[in-house]
C-alpha positions as CSV (number, residue, x, y, z in Angstrom):
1,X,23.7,-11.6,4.0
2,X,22.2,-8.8,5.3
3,X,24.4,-5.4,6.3
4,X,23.3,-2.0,7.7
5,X,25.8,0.3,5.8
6,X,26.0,4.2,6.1
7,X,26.0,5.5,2.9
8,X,26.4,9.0,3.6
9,X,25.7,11.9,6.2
10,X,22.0,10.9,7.4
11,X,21.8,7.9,4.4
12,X,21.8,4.4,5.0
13,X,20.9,1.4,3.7
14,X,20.4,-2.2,4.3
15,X,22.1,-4.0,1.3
16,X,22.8,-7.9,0.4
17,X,26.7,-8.4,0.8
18,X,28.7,-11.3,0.5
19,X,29.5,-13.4,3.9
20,X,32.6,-13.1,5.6
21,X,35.0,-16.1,5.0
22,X,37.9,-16.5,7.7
23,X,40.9,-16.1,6.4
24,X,44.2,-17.3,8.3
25,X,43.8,-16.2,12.2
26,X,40.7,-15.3,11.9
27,X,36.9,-16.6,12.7
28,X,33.4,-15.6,11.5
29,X,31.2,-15.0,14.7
30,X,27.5,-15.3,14.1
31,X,26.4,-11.8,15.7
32,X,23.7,-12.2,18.6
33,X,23.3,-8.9,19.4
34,X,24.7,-5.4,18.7
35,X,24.5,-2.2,20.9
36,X,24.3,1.3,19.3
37,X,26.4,4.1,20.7
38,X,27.2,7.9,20.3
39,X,30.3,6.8,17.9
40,X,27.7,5.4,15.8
41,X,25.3,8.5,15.4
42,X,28.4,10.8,15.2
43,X,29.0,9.1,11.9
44,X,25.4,8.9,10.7
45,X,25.6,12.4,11.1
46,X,28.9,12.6,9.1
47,X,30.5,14.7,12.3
48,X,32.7,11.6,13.7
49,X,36.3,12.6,13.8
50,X,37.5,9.7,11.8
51,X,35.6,10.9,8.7
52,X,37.5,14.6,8.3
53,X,40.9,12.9,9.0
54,X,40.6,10.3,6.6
55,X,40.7,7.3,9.1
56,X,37.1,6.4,8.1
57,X,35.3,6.7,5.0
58,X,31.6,6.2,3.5
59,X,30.0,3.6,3.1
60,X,30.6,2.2,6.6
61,X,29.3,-0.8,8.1
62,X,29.0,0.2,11.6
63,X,28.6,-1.5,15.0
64,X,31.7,-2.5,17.6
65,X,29.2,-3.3,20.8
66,X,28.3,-7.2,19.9
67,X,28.0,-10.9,21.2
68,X,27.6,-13.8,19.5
69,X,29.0,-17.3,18.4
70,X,32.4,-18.4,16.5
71,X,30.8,-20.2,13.0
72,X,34.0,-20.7,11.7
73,X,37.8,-20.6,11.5
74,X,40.8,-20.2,9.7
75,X,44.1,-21.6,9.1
76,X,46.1,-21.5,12.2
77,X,43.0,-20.9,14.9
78,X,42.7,-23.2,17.2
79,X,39.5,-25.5,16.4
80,X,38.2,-25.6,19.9
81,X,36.5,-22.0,19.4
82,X,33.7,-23.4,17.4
83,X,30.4,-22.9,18.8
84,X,32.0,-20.5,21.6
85,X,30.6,-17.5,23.0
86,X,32.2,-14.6,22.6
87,X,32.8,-10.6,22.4
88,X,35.9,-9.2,21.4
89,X,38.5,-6.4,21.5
90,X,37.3,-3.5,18.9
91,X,40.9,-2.4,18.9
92,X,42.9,-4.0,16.4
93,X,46.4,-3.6,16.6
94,X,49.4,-4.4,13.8
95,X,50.8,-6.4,16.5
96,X,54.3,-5.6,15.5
97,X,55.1,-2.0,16.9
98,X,56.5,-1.2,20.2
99,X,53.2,-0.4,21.5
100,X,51.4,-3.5,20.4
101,X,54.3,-5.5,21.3
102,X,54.0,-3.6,25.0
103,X,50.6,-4.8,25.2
104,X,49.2,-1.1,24.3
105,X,47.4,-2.5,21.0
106,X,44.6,0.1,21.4
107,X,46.5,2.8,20.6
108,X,48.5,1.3,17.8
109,X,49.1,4.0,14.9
110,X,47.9,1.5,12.5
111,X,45.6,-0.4,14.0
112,X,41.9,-1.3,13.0
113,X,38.9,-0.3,15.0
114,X,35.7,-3.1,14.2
115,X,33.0,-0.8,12.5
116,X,35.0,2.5,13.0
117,X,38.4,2.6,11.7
118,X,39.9,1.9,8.7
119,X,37.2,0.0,7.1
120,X,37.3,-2.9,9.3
121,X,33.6,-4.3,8.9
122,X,31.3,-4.0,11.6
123,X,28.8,-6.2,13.4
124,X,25.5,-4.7,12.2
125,X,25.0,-7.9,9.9
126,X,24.8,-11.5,10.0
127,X,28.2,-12.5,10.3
128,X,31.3,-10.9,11.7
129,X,35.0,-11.5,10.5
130,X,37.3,-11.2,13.9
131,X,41.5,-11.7,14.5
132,X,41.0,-15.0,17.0
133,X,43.7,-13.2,18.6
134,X,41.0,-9.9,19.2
135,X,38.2,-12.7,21.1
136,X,37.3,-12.7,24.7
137,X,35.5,-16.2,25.5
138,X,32.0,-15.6,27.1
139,X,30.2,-17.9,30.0
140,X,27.9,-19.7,27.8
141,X,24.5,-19.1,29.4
142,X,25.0,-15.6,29.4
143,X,22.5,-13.6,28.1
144,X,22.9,-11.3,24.6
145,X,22.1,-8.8,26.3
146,X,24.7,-8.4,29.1
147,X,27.2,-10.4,26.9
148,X,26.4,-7.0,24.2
149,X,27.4,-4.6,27.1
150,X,31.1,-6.2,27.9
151,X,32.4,-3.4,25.7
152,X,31.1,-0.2,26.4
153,X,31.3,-1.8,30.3
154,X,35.0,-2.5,29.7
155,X,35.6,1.1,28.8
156,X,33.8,1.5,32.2
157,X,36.2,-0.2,34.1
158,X,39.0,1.2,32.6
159,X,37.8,4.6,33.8
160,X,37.2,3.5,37.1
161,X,40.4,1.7,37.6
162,X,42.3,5.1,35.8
163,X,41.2,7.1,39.3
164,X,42.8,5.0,41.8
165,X,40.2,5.0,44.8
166,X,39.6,2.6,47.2
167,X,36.9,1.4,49.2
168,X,35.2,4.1,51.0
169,X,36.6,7.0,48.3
170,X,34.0,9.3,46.8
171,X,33.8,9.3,43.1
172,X,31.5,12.1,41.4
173,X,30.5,10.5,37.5
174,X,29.8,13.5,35.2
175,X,27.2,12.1,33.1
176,X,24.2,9.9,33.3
177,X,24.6,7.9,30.1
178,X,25.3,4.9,29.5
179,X,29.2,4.6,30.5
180,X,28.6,6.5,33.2
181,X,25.9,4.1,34.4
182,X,28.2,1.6,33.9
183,X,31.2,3.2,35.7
184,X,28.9,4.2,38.8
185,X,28.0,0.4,39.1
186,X,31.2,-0.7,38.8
187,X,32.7,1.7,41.2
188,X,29.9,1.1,43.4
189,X,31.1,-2.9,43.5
190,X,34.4,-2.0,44.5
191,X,33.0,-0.5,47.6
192,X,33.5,3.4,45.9
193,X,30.6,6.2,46.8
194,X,29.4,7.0,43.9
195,X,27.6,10.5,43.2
196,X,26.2,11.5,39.4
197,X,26.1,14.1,38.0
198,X,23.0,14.3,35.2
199,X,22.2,16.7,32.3
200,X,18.3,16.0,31.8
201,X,15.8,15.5,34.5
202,X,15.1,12.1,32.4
203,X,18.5,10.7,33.0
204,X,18.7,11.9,36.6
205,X,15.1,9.6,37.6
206,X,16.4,7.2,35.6
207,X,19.7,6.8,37.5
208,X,17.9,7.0,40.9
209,X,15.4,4.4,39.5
210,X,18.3,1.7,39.5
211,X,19.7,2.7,42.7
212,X,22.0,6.1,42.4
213,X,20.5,8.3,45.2
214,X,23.3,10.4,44.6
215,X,22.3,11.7,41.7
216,X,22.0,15.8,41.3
217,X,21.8,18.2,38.1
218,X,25.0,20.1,38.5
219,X,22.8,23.0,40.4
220,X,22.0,21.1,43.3
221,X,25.6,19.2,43.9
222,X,26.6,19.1,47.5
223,X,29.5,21.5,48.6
224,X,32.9,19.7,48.4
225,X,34.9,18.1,46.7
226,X,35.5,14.4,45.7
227,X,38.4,12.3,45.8
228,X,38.1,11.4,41.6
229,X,36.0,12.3,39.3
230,X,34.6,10.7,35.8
231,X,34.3,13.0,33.2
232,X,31.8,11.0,30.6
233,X,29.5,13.7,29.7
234,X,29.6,15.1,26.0
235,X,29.4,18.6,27.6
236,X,32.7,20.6,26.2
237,X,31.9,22.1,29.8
238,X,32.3,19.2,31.8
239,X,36.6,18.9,31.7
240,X,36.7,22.1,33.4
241,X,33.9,21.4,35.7
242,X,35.8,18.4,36.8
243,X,38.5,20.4,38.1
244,X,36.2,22.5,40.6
245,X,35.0,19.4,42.2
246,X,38.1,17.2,42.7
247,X,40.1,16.6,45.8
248,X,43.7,18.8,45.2
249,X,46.0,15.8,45.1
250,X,43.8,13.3,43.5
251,X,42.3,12.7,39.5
252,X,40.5,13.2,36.9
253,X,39.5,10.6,34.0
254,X,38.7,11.9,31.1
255,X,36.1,9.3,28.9
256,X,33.4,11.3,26.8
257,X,34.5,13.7,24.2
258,X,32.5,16.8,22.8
259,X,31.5,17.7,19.2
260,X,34.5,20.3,19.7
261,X,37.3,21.4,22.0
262,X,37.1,21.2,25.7
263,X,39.5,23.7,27.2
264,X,41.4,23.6,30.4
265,X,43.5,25.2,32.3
266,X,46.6,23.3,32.8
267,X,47.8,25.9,35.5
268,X,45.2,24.3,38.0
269,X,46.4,21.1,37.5
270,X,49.6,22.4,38.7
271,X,48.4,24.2,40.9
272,X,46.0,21.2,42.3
273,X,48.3,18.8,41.7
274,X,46.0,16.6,40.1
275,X,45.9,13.9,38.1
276,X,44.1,13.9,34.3
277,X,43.8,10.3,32.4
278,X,42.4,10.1,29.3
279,X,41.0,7.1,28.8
280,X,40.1,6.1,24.9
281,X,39.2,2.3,25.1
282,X,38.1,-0.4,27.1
283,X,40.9,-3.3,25.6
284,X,42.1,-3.2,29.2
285,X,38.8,-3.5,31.1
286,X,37.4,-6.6,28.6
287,X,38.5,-9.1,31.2
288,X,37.7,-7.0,34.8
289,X,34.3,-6.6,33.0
290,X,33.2,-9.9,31.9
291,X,33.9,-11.3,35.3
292,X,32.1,-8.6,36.9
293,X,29.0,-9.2,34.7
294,X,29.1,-13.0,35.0
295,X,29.9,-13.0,38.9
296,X,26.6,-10.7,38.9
297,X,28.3,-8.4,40.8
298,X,26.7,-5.5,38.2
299,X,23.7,-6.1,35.8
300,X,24.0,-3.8,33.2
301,X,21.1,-5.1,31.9
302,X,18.1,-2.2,33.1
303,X,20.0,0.3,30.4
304,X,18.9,-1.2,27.9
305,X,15.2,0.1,26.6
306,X,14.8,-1.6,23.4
307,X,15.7,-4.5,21.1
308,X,15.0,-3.5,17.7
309,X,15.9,-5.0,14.0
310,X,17.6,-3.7,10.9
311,X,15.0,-1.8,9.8
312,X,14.7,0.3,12.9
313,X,18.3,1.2,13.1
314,X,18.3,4.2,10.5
315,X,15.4,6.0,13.2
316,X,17.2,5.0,16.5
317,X,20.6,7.2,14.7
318,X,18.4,9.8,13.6
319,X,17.4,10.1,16.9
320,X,13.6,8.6,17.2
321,X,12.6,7.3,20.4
322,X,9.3,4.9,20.7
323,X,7.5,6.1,23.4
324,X,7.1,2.6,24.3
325,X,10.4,1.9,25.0
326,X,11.9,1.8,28.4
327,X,14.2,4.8,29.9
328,X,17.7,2.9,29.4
329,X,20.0,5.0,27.6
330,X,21.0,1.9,24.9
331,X,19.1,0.4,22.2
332,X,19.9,-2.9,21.0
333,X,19.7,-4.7,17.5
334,X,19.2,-8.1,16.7
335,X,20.5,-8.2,13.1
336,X,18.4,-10.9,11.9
337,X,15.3,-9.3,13.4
């Protein structure tokens, strides 16, 4: 079959590999759709974290945003997922420590990370080998392209749910992109008032252009302060910023990550008394967001811009933008397109 495989800092290729074959516990899923994110450029551009400590290495088959259908199983896995539709948990765990066995999986020591970590293969092929235990089932009319953005919406709601407001809170999202999207309509559903915070006059219409009035470059914010507030900007400015425009008392969740230190000053969040969460994955949020897409109660769907095949995938990394396309922060691939 067909895989996109990183070769090598800005090299990639699309090379014939053999299919996956499911071995005990596991199923091959044939992959519908895949979403690109910033993890995905990072290591394209060989600066990914994972690559200078060893936890990744080239070549890499990327891609851990997906949908699709279970093909086949293995020994042990239930038949009845056959034909399903499904996303599933990036975060692989050993399932044996005291943090998988304490349902904290996601930050197992060893665990594997689908198309990131530890050379589990990603999705940016044909065929997909999974852990059944890793799958989330999927209605089975919905489409590849909200069923592609459970995961990066998951990571969404876990933000969200890490600051603790209630209906009628104000949230302030630093960061227009694509989890911050995603976190704004999801607060927004839980009856939240959501303001953004945008870095580019592009991503500021588009966020008014699907319903975010609130929506100010960090110049023209409104005095005060907000009860929490989502920091998912890759600004190494925008932790500290946070803490200027937070309620004393209340948090701050930490979800993007700069290309180098963020610093902050832990005296004012003593002084504050506020909250910080990081928040590295959505294997908490795969369930809240799945019935949130299906229920309608957010369409993700106006992020994406673009559906585009193998071929195009080495451009969208690099960077290349068809003029074309519509202003939605993702780009999608069909990997037999």
């Amino acid at each position: 079959m067909r895989a996109f495989v990183i070769v090598g800092p800005r090299q990639a290729e699309i090379i014939d590999v053999d299919p996956p074959v499911a071995g005990p516990g596991e199923v091959v899923v044939d992959v519908a759709r895949v979403g690109l994110c910033g993890t995905d450029r990072e290591f394209f551009s060989g600066e990914m974290a994972y690559l200078a400590s060893g936890e990744a290495a080239y070549p890499i088959r990327i891609g851990h945003e997906w949908s699709g259908h279970v093909a086949a199983v293995g020994d042990g896995v239930d038949p009845a997922w056959l034909g399903q539709h499904v996303t599933a948990d990036t975060m692989l765990g050993c399932g044996a420590c005291d943090r998988c066995r304490s349902g904290r999986q996601h930050l197992c020591v060893d665990r594997h990370e689908i198309g990131i970590r530890h050379g589990w293969p990603g999705a940016l092929a044909e065929q997909l080998p999974v852990p059944a235990n890793a799958l989330h089932a999927l209605p089975p009319d919905l489409d590849p392209v909200s069923a592609t953005l459970v995961e990066p919406a998951a990571n969404a709601w876990h933000a969200v749910d890490a600051t603790a407001t209630r209906p009628g809170d104000r949230v302030l999202i630093v960061g227009a992109g694509a989890i911050g999207l995603l976190a704004a309509q999801i607060a927004a559903a839980n009856g939240v008032v959501v303001s953004i915070l945008g870095r580019s006059e592009g991503s500021i219409a588009f966020a008014r252009s699907i319903g975010f009035e609130r929506t100010w470059p960090a110049t023209g914010l409104p005095d005060g302060r907000y009860d929490a507030v989502i920091d998912a900007s890759d600004d190494p400015a925008s932790p500290d910023l946070a803490l200027d425009l937070v309620e004393p008392g209340r948090r701050v969740v930490y979800i993007g990550l700069a290309g180098r230190p963020s610093p902050v000053d832990s005296r004012r969040l003593v002084l504050g008394e506020v909250t910080a969460v990081g928040v590295l994955s959505g294997s908490p949020g795969l369930r809240g967001a799945i019935d949130l897409i299906a229920s309608g109660r957010i369409d993700p769907r106006p992020l994406v811009a673009a559906v585009v095949g193998l071929g195009e995938v080495t451009a969208v990394l690099a960077g290349d933008r068809d003029p074309e396309w519509g202003a939605g922060p993702k780009i999608h691939v069909d990997p037999r397109g």
